[in-house]
Structure formats: structure tokens, C-alpha cells
N, C-alpha and C positions, 0 to 999 in steps of 0.2 A: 671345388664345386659344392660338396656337402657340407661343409664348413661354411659357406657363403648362403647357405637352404637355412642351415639350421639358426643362424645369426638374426634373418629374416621372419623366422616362425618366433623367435623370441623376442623379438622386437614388437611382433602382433602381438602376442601376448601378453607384454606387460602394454600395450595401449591397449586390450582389449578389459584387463583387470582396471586399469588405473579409469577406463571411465565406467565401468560398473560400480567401480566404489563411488566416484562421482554422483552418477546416478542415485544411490542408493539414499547417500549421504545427504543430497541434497532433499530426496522425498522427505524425508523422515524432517528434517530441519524445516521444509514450509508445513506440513502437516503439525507440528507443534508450536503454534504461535503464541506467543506469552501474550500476558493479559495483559489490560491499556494500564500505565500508569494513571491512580489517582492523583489530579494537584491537589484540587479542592472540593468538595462535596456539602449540601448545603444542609445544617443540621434538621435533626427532625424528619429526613427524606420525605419530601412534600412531591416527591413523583411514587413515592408506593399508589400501588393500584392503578397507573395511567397505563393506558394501552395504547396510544398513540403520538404521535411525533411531529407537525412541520419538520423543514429543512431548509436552510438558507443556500447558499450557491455557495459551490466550495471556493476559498478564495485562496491568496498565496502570500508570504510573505515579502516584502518588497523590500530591500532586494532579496531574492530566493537563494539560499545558497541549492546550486547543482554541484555535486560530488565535493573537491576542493577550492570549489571558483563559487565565484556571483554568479546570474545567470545571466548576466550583460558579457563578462568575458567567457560564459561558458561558449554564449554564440556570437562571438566575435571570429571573425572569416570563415562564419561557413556559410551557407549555400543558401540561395533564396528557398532551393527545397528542401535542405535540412530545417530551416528555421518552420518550414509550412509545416513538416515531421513531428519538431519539439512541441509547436503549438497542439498541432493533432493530438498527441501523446497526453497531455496535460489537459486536454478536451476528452479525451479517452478517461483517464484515473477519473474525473468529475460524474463521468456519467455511467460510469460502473457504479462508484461510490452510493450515489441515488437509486440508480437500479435494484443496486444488494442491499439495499434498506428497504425499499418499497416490498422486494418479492418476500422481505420477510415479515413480511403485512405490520408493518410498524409506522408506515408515513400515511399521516392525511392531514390538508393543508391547512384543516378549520382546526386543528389543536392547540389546545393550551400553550404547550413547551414547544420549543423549536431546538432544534441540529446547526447547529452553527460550524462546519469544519474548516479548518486552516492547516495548509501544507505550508510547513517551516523548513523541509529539506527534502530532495531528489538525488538519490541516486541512481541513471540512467542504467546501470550496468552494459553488460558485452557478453556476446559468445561469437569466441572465433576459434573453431575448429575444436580441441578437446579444452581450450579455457575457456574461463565464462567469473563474471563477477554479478551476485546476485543485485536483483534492480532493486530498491527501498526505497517507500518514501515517511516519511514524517509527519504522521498529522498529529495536530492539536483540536478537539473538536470541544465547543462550548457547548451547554445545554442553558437554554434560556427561557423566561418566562415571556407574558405575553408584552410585559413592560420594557423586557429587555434585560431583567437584572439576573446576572449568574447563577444559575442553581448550581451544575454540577461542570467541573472540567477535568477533561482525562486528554491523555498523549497517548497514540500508539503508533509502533515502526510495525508495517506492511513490507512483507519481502516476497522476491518471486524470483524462480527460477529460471533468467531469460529465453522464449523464444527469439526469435532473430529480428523483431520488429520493435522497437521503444512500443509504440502507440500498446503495442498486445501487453508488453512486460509491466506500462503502468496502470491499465485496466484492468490486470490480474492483482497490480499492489493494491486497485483502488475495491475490487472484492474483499481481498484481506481485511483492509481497512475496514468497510461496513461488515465482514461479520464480525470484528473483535467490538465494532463500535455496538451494531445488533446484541451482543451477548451480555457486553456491559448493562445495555438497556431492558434488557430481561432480567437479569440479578436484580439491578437498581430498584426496576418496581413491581417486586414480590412484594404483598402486602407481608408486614412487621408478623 
């Protein structure tokens, strides 16, 4: 019987350790999100001193790669509500994304330059019970003039640590996204 108490309390115990390191591991890894990569950048930086942004509609790459699939076989037999889910979820990243640029007084529609973003990869992640795979997604965001020609293009991975709903984990990645994109565009136009 005490052999059988004490097997149980240590059993709690390393589940009780193993998701505090979880926990911990995982704060500290969204809380430090690298910077977007530069592709290309246009010389001369002819966005120093702009203080404002347009934004286009985030759009996606077609076909989207979802985690190791396309996003045709990613939602291949599931659910007319799973698919109403996926869409929500990817309606969600979109309007976080804009959201977290506007609240950081960066977008107004009569601008110069414009925010062009494209998501080139989804990772939905999962949390079941003490596992969990972080949700990511992949934008590539253009900066464009009023004519449409390239200024600047950066790539940044947006990670989050799943709550239990897609729609939440990829409007939490679609935050990430706009502040690494927001930070970029602060650096970008500091005047020389």
C-alpha cells in the first residue's frame, strides 16, 4: 500500500516538473522572437522619416503549404465544421495582423507606402493534455510604393503557444507577425 502511495506521488511529480519546464520554456521562447529576415531592401532608404503605412489584405500562398501537406489535403475528410474552423482561423491571423499595425499607429489608408503580407506556411499546432506543438505561421510582407514597385521585403516566423482553439493560436501568430513587422518599420524609418 505505501509502495503503491509513493509510486503515485512521484509519478505527480515528475508530471508536475515536466510541465513547469514546459511552461517556462515555452514563455521565455515566444517572448524572444527574432527579427524578420531581410530579402531585399531598396537603396538609399527612401522610407526614412515616413510615419505611416497603407495595408493590403493579407493574402496566401496557393497552394498553402499546412504543416507537411498542401492545404487541399490538409482538409481533405474533415468536417464541414472543421473546414468553417480552418477558414475562421486564417480570418482570425488576418485581422489580428491589421489590428496589431493599426493599434501601433502605423496604418493610414491615404499613405505613400503600402504593407503587402503573404503567408507562405501554417503550422496549426496542438495541445493535448501535457503535449502541444507550437502554432507558426510564415509571412513574407512586401513594402510597396504607390506605383506598386518594391521598396522593401522581409520574411518573419510568428510562433505561439497553443490555447486549445486554431482560430485563438493563429491570431496570437497574426500579433507576432505585426509586431516584428511594426519594429522592422520603426528601425526602417529613423531618419539617417
Amino acid at each position: 500500500m505505501v509502495v503503491r502511495r509513493l509510486r503515485r506521488t512521484e509519478d505527480d511529480m515528475r508530471a508536475l516538473i515536466l510541465l513547469t519546464v514546459m511552461v517556462l520554456a515555452s514563455t521565455v521562447g515566444c517572448a524572444n522572437a527574432p527579427a524578420p529576415v531581410v530579402i531585399s531592401q531598396a537603396a538609399g532608404n527612401p522610407l526614412a522619416g515616413v510615419k505611416k503605412f497603407g495595408i493590403g489584405p493579407v493574402t496566401y500562398d496557393s497552394p498553402l503549404k499546412v504543416g507537411a501537406k498542401f492545404e487541399a489535403e490538409y482538409l481533405a475528410g474533415k468536417s464541414p465544421e472543421d473546414i468553417r474552423i480552418w477558414n475562421e482561423a486564417k480570418n482570425a491571423f488576418g485581422a489580428a495582423f491589421t489590428a496589431t499595425l493599426s493599434s501601433n499607429g502605423l496604418l493610414d489608408s491615404a499613405a505613400r507606402y503600402t504593407v503587402r503580407p503573404r503567408v507562405t506556411f501554417i503550422e496549426p499546432g496542438y495541445n493535448v493534455n501535457l503535449w502541444y506543438r507550437l502554432a507558426e505561421v510564415d509571412v513574407d510582407v512586401w513594402i510597396v510604393d504607390a506605383q506598386g514597385h518594391e521598396i522593401d521585403h522581409i520574411a518573419t516566423r510568428a510562433q505561439a503557444v497553443p490555447p486549445f482553439a486554431i482560430p485563438e493560436r493563429l491570431s496570437r501568430c497574426g500579433q507576432r507577425a505585426a509586431a516584428m513587422v511594426g519594429d522592422y518599420l520603426r528601425k526602417r524609418t529613423q531618419a539617417p
